[in-house]
C-alpha positions as CSV (number, residue, x, y, z in Angstrom):
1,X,-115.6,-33.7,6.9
2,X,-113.8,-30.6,5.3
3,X,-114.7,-29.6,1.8
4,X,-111.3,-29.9,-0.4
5,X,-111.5,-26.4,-1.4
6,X,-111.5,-25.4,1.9
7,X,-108.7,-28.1,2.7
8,X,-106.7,-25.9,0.1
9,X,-107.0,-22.9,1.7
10,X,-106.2,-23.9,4.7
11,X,-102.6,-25.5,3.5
12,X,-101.9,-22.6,1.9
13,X,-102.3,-20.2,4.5
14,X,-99.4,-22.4,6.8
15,X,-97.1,-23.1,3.8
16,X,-93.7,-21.8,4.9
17,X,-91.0,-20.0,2.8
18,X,-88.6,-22.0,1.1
19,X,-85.9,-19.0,0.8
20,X,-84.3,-18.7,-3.0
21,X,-81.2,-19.6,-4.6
22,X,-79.2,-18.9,-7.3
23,X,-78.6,-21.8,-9.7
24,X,-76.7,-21.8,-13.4
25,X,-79.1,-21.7,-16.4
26,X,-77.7,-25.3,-17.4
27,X,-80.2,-26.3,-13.6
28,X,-82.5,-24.3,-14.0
29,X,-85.0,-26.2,-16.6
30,X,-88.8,-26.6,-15.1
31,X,-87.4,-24.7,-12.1
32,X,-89.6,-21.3,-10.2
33,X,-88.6,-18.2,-10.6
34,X,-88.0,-16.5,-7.1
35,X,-87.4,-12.8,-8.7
36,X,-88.3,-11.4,-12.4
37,X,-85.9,-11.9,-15.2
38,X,-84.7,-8.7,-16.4
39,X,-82.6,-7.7,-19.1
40,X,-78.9,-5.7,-18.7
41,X,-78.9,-4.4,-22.3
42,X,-80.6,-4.1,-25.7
43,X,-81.6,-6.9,-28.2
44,X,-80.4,-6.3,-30.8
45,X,-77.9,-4.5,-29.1
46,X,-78.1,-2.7,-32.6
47,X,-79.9,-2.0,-35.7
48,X,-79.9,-5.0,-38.0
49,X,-80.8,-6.9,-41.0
50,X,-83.7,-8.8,-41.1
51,X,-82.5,-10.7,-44.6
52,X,-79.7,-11.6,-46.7
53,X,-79.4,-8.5,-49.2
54,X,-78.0,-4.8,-49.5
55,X,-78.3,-1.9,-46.9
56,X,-79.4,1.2,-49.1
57,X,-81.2,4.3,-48.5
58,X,-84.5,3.6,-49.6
59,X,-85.5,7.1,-51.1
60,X,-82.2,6.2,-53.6
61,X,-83.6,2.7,-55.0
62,X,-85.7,2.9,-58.1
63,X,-86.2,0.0,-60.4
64,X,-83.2,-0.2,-62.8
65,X,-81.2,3.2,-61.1
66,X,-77.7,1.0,-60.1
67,X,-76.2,2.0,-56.3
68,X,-72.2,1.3,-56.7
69,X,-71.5,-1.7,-54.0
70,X,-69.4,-0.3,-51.2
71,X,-68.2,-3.4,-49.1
72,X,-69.7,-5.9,-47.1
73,X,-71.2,-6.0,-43.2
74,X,-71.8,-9.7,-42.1
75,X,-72.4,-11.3,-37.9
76,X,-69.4,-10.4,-36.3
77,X,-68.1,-7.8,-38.6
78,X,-69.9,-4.8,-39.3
79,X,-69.1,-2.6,-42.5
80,X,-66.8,0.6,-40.9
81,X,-67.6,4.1,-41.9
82,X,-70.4,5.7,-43.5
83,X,-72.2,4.5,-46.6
84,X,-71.7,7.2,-48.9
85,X,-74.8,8.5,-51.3
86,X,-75.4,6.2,-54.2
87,X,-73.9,3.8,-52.3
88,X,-75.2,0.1,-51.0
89,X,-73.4,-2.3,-48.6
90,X,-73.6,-6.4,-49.0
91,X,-75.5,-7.3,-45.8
92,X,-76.3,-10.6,-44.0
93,X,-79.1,-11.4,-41.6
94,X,-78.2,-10.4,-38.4
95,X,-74.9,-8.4,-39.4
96,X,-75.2,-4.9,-38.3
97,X,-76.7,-1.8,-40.0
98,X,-73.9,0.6,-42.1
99,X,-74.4,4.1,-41.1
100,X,-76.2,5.5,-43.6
101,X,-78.2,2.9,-44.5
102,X,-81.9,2.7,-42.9
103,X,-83.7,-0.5,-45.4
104,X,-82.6,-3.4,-46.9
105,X,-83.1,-5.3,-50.6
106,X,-83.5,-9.1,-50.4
107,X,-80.9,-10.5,-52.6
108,X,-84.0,-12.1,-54.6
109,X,-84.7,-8.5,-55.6
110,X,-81.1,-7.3,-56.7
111,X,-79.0,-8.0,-59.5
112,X,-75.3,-7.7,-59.1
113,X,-73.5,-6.5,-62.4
114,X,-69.3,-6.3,-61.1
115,X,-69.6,-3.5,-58.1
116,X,-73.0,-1.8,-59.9
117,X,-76.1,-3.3,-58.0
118,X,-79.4,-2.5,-59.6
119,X,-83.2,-3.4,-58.2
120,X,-86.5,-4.7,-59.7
121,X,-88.9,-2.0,-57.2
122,X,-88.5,0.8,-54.8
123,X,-88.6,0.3,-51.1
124,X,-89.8,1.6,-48.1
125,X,-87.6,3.2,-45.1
126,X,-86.8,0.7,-42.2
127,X,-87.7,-2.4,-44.7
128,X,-86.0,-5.9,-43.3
129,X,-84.5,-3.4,-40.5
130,X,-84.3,-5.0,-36.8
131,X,-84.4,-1.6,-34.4
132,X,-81.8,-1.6,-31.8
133,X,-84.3,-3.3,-28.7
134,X,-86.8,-4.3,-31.0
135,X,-86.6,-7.8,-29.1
136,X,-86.6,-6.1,-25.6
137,X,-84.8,-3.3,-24.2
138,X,-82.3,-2.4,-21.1
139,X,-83.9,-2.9,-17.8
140,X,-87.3,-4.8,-19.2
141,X,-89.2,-7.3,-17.2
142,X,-88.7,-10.8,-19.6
143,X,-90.7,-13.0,-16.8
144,X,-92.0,-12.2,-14.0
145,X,-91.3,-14.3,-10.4
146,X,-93.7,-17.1,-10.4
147,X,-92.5,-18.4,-14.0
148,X,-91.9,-21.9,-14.0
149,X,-88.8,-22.2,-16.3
150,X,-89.1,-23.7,-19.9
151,X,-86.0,-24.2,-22.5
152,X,-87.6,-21.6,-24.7
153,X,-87.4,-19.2,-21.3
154,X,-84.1,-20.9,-20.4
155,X,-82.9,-19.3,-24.2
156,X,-84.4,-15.8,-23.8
157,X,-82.6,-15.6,-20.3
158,X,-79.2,-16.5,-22.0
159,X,-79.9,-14.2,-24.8
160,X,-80.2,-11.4,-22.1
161,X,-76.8,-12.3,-21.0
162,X,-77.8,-13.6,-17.3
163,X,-75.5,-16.8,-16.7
164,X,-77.8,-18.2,-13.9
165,X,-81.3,-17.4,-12.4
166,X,-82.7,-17.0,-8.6
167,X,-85.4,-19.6,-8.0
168,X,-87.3,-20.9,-5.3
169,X,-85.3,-23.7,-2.8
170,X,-87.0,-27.0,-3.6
171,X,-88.6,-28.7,-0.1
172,X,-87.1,-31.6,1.2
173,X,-89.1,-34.1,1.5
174,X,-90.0,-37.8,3.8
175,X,-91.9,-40.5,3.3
176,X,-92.9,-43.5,5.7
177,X,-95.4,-46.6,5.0
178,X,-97.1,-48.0,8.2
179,X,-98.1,-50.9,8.4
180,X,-98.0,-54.4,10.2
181,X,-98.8,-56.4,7.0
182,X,-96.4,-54.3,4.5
183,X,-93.3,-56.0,3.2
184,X,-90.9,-54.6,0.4
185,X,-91.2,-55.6,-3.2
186,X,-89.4,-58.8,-3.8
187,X,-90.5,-60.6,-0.8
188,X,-92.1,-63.8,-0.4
189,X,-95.6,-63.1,0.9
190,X,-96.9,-64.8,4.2
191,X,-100.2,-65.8,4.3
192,X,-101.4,-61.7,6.2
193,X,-98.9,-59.7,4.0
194,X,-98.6,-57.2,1.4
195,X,-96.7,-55.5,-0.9
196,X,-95.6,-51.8,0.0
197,X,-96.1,-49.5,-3.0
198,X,-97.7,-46.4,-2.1
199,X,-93.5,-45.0,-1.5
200,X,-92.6,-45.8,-5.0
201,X,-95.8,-44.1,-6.5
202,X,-95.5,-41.3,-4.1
203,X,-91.6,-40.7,-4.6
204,X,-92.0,-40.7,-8.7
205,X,-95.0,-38.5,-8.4
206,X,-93.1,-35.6,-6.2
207,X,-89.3,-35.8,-7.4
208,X,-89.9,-33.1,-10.2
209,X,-91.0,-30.8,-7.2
210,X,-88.8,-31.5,-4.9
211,X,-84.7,-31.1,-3.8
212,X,-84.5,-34.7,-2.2
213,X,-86.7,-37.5,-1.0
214,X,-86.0,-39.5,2.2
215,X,-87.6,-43.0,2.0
216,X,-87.2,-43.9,5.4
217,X,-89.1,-47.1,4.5
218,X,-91.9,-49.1,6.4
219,X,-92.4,-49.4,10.0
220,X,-95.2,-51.5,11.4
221,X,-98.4,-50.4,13.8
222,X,-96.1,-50.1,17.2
223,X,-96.1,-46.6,18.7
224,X,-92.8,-46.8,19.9
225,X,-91.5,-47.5,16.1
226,X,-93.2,-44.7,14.4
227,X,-92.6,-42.4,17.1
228,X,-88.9,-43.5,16.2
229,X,-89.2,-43.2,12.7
230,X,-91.3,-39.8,12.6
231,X,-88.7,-38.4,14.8
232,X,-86.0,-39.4,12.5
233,X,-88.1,-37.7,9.4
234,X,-88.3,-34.1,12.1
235,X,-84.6,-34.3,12.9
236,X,-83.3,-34.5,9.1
237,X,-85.1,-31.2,9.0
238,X,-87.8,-32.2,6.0
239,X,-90.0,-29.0,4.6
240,X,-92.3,-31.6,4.3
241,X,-93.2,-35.3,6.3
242,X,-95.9,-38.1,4.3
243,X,-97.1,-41.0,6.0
244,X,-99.1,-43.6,4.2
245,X,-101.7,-46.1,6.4
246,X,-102.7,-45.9,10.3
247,X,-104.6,-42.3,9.3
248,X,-107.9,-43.3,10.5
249,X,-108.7,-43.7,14.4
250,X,-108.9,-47.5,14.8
251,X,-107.6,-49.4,17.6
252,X,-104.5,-49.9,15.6
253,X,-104.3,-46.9,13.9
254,X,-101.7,-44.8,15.8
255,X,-99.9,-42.2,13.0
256,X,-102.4,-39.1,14.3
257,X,-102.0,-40.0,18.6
258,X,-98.0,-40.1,17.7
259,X,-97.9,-36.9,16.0
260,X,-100.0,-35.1,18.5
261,X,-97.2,-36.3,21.0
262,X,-94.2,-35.2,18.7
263,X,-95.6,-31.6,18.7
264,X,-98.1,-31.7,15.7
265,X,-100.5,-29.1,15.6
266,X,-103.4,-31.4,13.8
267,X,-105.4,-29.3,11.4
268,X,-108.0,-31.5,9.6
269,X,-107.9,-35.2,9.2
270,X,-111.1,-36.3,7.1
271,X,-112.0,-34.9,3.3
272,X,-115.0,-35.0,1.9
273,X,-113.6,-36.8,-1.4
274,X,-113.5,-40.1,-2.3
275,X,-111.2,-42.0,-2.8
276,X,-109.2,-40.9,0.0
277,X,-111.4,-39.3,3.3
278,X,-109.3,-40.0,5.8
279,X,-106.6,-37.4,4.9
280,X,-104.6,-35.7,8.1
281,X,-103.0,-32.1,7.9
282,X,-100.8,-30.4,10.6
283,X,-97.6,-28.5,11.1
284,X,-94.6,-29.1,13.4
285,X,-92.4,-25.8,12.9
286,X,-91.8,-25.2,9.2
287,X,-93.0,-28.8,8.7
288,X,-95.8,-29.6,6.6
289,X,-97.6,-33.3,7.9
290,X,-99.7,-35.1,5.9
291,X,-101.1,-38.2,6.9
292,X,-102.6,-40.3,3.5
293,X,-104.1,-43.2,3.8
294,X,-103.1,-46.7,3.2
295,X,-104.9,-47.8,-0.2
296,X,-102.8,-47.5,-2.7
297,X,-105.5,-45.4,-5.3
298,X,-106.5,-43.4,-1.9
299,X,-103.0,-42.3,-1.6
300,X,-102.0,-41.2,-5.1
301,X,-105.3,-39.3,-5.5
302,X,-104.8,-37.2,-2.7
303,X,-101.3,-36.6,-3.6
304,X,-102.4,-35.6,-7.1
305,X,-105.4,-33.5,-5.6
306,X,-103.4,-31.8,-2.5
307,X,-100.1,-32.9,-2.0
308,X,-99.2,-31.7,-5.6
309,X,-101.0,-28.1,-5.2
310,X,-99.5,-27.5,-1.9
311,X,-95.9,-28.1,-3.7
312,X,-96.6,-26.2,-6.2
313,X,-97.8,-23.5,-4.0
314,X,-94.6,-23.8,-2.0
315,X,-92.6,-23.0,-4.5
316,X,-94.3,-20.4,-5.6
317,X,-96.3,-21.1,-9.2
318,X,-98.7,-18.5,-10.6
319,X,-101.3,-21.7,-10.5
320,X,-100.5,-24.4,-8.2
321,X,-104.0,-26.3,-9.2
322,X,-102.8,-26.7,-13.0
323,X,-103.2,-28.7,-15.1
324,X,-106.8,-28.5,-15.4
325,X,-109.1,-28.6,-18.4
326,X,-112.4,-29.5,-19.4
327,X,-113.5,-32.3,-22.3
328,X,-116.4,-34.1,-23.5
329,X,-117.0,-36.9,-21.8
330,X,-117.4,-40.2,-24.0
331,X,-119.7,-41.9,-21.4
332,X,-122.5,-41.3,-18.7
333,X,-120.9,-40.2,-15.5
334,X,-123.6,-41.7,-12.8
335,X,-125.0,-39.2,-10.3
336,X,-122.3,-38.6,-7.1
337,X,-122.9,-38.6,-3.1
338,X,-122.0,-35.7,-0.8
339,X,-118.4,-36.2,-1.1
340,X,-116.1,-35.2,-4.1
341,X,-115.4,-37.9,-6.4
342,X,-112.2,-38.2,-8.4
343,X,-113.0,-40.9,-11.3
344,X,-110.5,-42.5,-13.0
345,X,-110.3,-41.6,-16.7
346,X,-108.6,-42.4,-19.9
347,X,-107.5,-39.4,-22.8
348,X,-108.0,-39.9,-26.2
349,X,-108.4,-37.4,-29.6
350,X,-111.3,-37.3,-31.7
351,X,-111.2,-37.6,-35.8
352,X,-110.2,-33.6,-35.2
353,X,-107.6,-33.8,-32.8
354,X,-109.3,-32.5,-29.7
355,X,-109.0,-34.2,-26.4
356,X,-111.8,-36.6,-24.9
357,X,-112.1,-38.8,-21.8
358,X,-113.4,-42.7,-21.0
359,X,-114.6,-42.7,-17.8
360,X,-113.0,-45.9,-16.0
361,X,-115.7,-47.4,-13.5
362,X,-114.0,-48.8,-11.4
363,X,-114.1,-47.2,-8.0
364,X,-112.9,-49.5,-5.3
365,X,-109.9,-47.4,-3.4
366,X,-107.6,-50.4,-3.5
367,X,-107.5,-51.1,-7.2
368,X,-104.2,-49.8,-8.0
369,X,-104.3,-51.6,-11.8
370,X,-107.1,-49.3,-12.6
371,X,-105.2,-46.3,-11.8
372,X,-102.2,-47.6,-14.0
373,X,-104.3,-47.2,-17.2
374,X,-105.7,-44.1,-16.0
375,X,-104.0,-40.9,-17.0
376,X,-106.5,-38.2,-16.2
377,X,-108.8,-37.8,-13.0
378,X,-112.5,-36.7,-13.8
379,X,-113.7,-34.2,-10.8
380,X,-117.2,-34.9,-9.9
381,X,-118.7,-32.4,-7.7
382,X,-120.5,-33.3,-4.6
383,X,-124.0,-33.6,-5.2
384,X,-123.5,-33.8,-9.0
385,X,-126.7,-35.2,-11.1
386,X,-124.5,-36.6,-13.1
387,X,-123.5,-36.3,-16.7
388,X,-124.7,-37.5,-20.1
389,X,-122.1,-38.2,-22.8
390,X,-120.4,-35.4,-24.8
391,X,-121.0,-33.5,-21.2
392,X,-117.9,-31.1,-20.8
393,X,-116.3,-32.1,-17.5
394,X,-113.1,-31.3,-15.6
395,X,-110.2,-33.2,-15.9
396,X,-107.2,-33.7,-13.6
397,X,-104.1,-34.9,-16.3
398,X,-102.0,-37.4,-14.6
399,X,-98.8,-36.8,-16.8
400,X,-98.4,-33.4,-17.4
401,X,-96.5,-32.5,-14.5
């Protein structure tokens, strides 16, 4: 069995390259960035106020001393010509600078008498002044590739005039269930059958990562049918192919024999993590192959603990293991075997606000209702003594993307 750091490695070293694309800012929300974001001019493209108030030169304010009020400068439309000695201009925050002028007097500190505007204390040269570029100047670096695009990044990139963004091309993605006993939601259940539900988790989980998902549904334990349907996955050209179920090497389990006749170079097929050992990796091509297995908390965990990474990792991210933290645990984590446990685990706050986790106990790789509550994994490391409560441990969150 392959430790899952190593499984890591080893996925990322045959990821292929996705290529980049263009896309409009309005698209490009929780995209990658596939080059830096750079700026094509100054911001503020010039000097500017800081505060409603007057532009003055600041070695000609002294307390009582009235400067005659010259016009106005206000967003949009600056105050033309040069602000003449014993002179002040109106000014509004943003509006740009008068020539002349190099500080500005908060209207709280003025009083206005007709055109004669007096102050209550001196000030200081470049006071409430925004510098041409104080925000970031022509040519800068603003993000660098690798940035995974937020609205606050989405607004810096507007403000520095670029219109759309290159990011990295999404993968395409498949997904077939196997499985002689798996019938679609909504069916009436026979006495040997159950519900298919690994897809639905599966699809959710990966959509944010992905340009498209092809469900191409469930197809039972016949070689001929998934040699059909994994065929069908290759041709559409998917960056990436997931089967659930038929990854172990029982007499019925025939996803790995089929791929090794389709072409797939088979690199691993057993983790050592639980749930979810019997894990397959290969390539076909540019195609990524995973074979997960068939329990339905077997296959989300490995998607959270490999599938996800790998995506990440695809499309470039500056971490494709986050999120990760570490919180006190509220209970006694028992000791662990030789293989990696992912428990199921519950968030919470404390009476200060910081974060804690419930272990959940139950372990058993098919019980998917546990999983529903969860919304963290706890990472036990092989070996691990275990852990009394108020123990700091890692934590896989669940929902944070």
């Amino acid at each position: 069995m392959m430790p899952v750091d190593e499984a890591l490695e080893r996925i990322f070293a045959k990821l292929p390259v996705l290529g980049a694309e263009t896309v409009p800012l309005s698209a490009a929300n929780g995209r990658v960035l596939a080059k830096p974001l750079t700026s094509s001019h100054n911001q503020p493209p010039f000097d500017s106020s800081a505060m409603d108030g007057y532009a003055v030169r600041a070695d000609e304010v002294f307390p009582g001393k009235p400067l005659k009020l010259a016009g106005t400068s206000q967003a949009g439309s600056r105050f033309v010509g040069m602000m003449g000695y014993g002179q002040c201009v109106r000014i509004f925050t943003g509006a740009p600078m008068p020539i002349g002028a190099d500080a500005v007097v908060m209207q709280e500190d003025a009083t206005a008498n007709g055109n004669q505007i007096s102050f209550a204390k001196a000030i200081s040269p470049g006071t409430n002044v925004r510098k041409m570029g104080y925000d970031f100047r022509r040519g800068a670096e603003l993000l660098p590739a690798g940035t995974t695009l937020t609205p606050q990044m989405l607004s810096l990139a507007a403000g520095a005039n670029q219109p759309g963004l290159t990011v990295t091309r999404r993968p395409r993605i498949a997904i077939v269930a196997t499985g002689d006993e798996l019938v679609p939601p909504g069916t009436p259940l026979g006495p040997d059958q159950i519900v298919s539900s690994n897809s639905f988790g599966l699809a959710a989980m990966l959509a944010p990562l992905a340009e498209s998902i092809l469900d191409l549904g469930i197809v039972p334990d016949d070689k001929a049918q998934i040699d059909a349907r994994l065929l069908e996955a290759f041709d559409a050209g998917v960056d990436m192919l997931i089967t659930t179920g038929g990854a172990s090497v029982g007499e019925r389990d025939y996803v790995q024999e089929v791929l090794r006749d389709l072409g797939v170079d088979l690199d691993f097929w057993k983790l050592r993590m639980r749930p979810g050992k019997p894990l397959m990796f290969g390539t076909r091509g540019k195609t990524l192959v995973f074979g997960l297995p068939g329990n339905p908390v077997s296959a989300l965990v490995t998607a959270t603990v490999i599938l996800k990474p790998a995506l990440r990792a695809m499309l470039g991210h500056a971490d494709p293991l986050w999120p990760r933290i570490g919180v006190p645990t509220l209970a006694a984590l028992p000791p662990n075997g030789p293989r990696r446990h992912y428990l199921r685990g519950r968030l919470s706050r404390n009476d200060i606000g910081f974060l804690e986790v419930t272990p959940i106990l139950e372990t058993d790789s098919g019980h998917s209702s546990s999983l529903a509550l969860a919304d963290a994994l706890i990472v036990q490391p092989e070996d691990h003594p275990g852990a009394p409560p108020g123990e700091i441990v890692e934590v896989i969150p669940l929902n944070w993307g």
